[in-house]
C-alpha positions, 0 to 999 in steps of 0.5 A, spaced: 534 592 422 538 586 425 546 587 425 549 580 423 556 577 422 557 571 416 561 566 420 563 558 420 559 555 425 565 550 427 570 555 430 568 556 437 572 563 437 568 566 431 561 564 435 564 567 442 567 574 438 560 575 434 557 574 442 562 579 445 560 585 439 554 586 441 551 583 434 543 581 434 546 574 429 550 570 425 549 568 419 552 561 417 554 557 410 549 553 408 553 547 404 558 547 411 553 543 414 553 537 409 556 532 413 554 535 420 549 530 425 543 532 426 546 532 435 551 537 432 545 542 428 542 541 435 547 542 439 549 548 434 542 551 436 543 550 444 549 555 443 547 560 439 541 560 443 545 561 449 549 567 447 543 570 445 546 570 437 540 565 433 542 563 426 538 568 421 540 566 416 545 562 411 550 563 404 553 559 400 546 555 398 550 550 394 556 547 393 559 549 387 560 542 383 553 542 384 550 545 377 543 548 376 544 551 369 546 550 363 548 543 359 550 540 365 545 542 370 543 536 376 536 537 378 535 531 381 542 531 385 539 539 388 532 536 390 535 531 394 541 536 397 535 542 398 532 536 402 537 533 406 540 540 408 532 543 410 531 537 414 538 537 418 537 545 419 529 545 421 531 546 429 534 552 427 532 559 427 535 561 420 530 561 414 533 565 409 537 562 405 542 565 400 543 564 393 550 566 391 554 560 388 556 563 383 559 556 379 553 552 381 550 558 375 555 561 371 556 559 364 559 552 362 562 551 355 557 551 350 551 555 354 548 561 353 546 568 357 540 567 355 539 559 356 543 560 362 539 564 366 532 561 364 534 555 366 535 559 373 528 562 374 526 554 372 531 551 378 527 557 382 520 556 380 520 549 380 525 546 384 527 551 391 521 554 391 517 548 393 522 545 398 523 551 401 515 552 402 514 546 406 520 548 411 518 556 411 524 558 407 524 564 403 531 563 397 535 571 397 537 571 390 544 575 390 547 578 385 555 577 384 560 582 381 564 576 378 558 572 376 556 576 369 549 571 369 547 575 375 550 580 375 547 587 377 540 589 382 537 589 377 540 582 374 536 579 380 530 583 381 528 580 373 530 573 375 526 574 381 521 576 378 521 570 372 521 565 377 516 569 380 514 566 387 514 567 393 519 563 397 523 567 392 526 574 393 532 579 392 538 580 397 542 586 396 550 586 397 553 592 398 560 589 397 558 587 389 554 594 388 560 598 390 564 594 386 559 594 380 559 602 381 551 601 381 547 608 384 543 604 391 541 611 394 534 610 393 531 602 393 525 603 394 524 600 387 526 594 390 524 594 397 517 589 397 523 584 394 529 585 399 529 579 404 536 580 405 543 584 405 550 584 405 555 589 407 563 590 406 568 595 404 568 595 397 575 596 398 579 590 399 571 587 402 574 590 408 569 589 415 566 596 415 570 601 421 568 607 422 572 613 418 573 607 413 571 612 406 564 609 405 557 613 407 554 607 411 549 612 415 546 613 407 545 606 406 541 605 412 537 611 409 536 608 404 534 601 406 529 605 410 526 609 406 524 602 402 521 600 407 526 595 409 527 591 416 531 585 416 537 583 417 545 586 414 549 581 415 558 584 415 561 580 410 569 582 409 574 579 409 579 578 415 586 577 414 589 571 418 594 574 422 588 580 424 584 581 430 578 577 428 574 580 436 576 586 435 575 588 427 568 584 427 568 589 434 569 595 430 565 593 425 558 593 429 559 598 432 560 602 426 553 600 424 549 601 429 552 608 429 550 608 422 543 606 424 543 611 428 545 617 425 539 615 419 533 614 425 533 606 424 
């Protein structure tokens, strides 16, 4: 397994500390690059490929006044943005993208649950699936605690599984299921659809530190056992006034004890 860091690709201080922590990669926000040059994107991938810490994968795959469910969903206007952004970040290694964007598919005034989430599998099967077929992304379905449409692991294995093709596949933020209280110790019943992971504390979506009150050597286990061997990214929030260099520092280095400890 890979160690990541969720970063914003504009701050040079972000990049350099994520270097120095000894992490594998970084993981950028998808939608920050709507207004990038393509010179920026290539300049991006020289840097990163420098440091040794590739772009693995993304978050945030839409903006959020950007709707794909429910009555005032926008197909046409997420074909041409998925197109755009796939051909902007196509000199980049990153070919995971994450769907959280819990506005792009809450429920609006009017919408149903149910109505709601198969206008989702729709949007998937249809719309991201072929796009990112011919660009070799594969789309990380992530269930959010704040989002009722997908709002559990299971929420977004069965949406994955009605979406039913391959570019599409399940993320597992441990943030989200420890707020949700959901039982992760065993996932092989998700391992042949995880493509992806999240991490924080669910206290406060901390940066994980060692001593910090979370069993992080059980999720690696876990993750283990289900035959899992792709990339945990560390999103928690840092305050401003924090040491960024030092708490993303700790919160590798905490990981890879973890990781240790489980034999990964």
């Amino acid at each position: 397994m890979k160690i990541g860091v969720c970063a914003d690709w504009r701050n040079a201080s972000q990049l350099e500390a994520i270097r120095a922590s000894g992490a594998d990669y970084v993981e950028l926000n998808f939608t920050s690059f709507s207004g990038a040059t393509a010179e920026e994107v290539a300049a991006l991938g020289e840097k990163l490929k420098a440091n040794g810490t590739p772009c693995l994968a993304y978050n945030c795959m839409l903006p959020g006044d950007l709707r794909v469910a429910g009555k005032t969903r926008d197909f046409a206007r997420a074909d041409a943005y998925l197109a755009h952004q796939i051909r902007l970040l196509s000199v980049l290694d990153g070919r995971i993208v994450v769907f959280g964007s819990g506005r792009s598919r809450s429920c609006g005034e009017g919408d149903t649950l149910e109505s709601v989430r198969k206008d989702l599998a729709v949007f998937l099967r249809d719309h991201v699936a072929p796009a990112f077929a011919l660009g070799g992304y594969t789309c990380a379905m992530e269930p959010l605690s704040e989002c009722d449409v997908i709002h559990t692991v299971d929420d977004g294995m069965q949406l994955m599984q009605a979406a039913d093709r391959r570019e599409i596949g399940l993320l597992i933020d441990f943030y989200h299921t420890g707020v949700n209280g959901e039982d992760m110790t065993d996932l092989t019943a998700y391992g042949r659809a995880l493509r992806h992971t999240h991490i924080a504390n669910p206290a406060g979506r901390s940066v994980p530190a060692r001593g910090d009150g979370v069993d992080y050597t059980s999720i690696f286990r876990a993750l283990k056992a289900a035959g899992y061997d792709g990339g945990i990214s560390i999103e928690g929030s840092i305050p401003k006034d924090a040491d960024y260099a030092a708490l993303i520092r700790e919160g590798v280095a905490c990981l890879r004890a973890a990781m240790a400890d489980a034999g990964v």
